[in-house]
C-alpha positions, -999 to +999 in steps of 0.1 A: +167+417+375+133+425+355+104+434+379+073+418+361+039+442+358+012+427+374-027+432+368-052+430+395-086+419+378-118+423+406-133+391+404-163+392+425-177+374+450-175+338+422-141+345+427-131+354+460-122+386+459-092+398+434-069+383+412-035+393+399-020+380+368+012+388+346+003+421+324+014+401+290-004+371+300-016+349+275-050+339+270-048+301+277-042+317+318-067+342+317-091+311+300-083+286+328-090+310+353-127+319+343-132+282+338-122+272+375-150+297+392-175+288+367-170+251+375-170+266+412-207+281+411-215+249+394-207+228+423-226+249+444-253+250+424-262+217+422-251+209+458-282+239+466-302+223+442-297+185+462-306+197+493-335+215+480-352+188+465-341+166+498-357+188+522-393+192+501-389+157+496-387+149+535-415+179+538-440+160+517-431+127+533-443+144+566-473+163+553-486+131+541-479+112+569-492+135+593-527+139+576 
């Protein structure tokens, strides 16, 4: 039985801690994996970004009313 190397890569808080992947792993892996955190943060972003504009929205609405 062949024990395969592994590779632990730190991948920050984007990606949850640590990762581990094959040592000879191709690139296409290593690829998809940087592309699923980025589309992670992206998510995020935007969902901050919603409920920013939502809240001054609602925060203008009741500034005007109020005056």
């Amino acid at each position: 039985m062949t024990k395969k190397k592994k590779v632990v890569i730190d991948t920050g808080d984007a990606g949850k801690g640590t990762s581990e992947i094959a040592e000879n792993a191709n690139t296409q892996e290593m690829e998809e994996r940087a592309l699923s955190v980025f589309a992670s943060e992206r998510n995020e972003d935007i969902t901050a970004l919603v409920l920013c504009l939502i809240t001054t929205f609602i925060v203008l609405l009741f500034t005007k009313w109020v005056v």
